[in-house]
N, C-alpha and C positions, 0 to 999 in steps of 0.2 A: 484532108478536105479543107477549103476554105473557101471562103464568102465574102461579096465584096456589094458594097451597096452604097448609091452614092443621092445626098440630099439637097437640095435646093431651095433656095428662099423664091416663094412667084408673087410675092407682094408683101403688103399688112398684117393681111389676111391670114395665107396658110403657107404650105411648104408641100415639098412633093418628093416622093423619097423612089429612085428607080432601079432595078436588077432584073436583069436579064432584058426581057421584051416586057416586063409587069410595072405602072407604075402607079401610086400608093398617094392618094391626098393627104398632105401632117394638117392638123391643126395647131397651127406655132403662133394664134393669135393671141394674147393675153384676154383676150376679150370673151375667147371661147368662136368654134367653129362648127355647126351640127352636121356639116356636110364631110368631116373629116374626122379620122382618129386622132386623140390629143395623145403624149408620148406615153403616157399612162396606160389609156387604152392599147396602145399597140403593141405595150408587151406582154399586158394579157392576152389579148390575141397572138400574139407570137407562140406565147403558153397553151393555148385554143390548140393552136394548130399542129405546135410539134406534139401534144396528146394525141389528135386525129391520124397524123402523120405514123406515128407507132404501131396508132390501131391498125392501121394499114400496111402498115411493115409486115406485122407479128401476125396476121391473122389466115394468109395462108401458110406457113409454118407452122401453125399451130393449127391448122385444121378448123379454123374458129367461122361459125356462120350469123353475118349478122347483115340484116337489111337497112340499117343506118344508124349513123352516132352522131348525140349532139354534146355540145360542151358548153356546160353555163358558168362563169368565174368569176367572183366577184372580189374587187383588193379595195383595201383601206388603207389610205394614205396620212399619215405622220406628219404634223410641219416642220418642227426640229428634232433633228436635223431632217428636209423635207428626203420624204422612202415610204414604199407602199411596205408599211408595218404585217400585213396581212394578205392570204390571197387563200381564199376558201375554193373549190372548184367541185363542182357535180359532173360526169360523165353520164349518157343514160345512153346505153345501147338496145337497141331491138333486134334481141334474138332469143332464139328458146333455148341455148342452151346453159347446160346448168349451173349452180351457182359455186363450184368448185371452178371451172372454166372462166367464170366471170374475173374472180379471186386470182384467177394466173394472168388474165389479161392487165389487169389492174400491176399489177408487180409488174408489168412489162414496161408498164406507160411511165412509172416510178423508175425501175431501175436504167432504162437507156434511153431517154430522152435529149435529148443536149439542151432544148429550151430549160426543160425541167430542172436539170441538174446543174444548171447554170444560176436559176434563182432560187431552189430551193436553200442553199445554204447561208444566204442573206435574207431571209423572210421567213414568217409562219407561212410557211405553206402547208395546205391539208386538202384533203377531201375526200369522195367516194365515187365509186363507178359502180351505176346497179341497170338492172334490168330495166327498161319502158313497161310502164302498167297498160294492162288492155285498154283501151279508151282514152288515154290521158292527151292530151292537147296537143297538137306541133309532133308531127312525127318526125323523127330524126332521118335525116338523109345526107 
């Protein structure tokens, strides 16, 4: 498999990165840009997504019920030499099942990721995948 994606400078301002029919605002301003991901942002989100991406792999194969997932990820960035020194990640899925199922999902998102396994060897990476509490805020979808 491979992947091809191609970037563009559209001013001062920002940049804009496109694949396939999907295109992507960079924020390549030094100034900072809130209408765009800065390069930082996007590979947690890239992290975000090949999580998501898994979950959605693995979950009918494994028989796994759940009515949505969010992914919150926060990294910390090093000046020297400049590298996000850290990348904590929470998964919260909404489903009822149990918390042995939870635990294989979790090993799923760890072991066959390509985002994941890409950055996890140059970074602290860590984190946890658990259940949505009854009532808690922002339901995952």
């Amino acid at each position: 498999m491979e992947f091809d994606v191609t970037a563009r400078r559209r001013d001062a301002h920002g940049s804009e990165a496109r694949c396939k029919q999907a295109v992507i605002p960079l924020d390549t301003d030094p100034a900072g840009n809130t209408d765009a991901f800065n390069p930082a942002e996007l590979l947690l989100a890239a992290l975000s997504a090949c999580m998501i991406k898994g979950i959605e792999r693995v979950t009918p194969i494994l028989k796994f019920r759940l009515r949505g997932v969010e992914v919150r990820v926060h990294g910390v960035r090093r000046d020297v030499p400049p590298r996000l020194e850290s990348i904590v990640y929470e998964i919260v899925v909404d489903t009822d099942e149990e918390d042995r199922r939870l635990d294989l999902l979790h090993d799923n998102v760890r072991k066959f990721g390509t985002v994941f396994n890409t950055v996890a060897p140059g970074t602290q990476l860590s984190g946890t995948l658990r259940r949505r509490r009854p009532g808690e805020e922002g339901p995952p979808s």
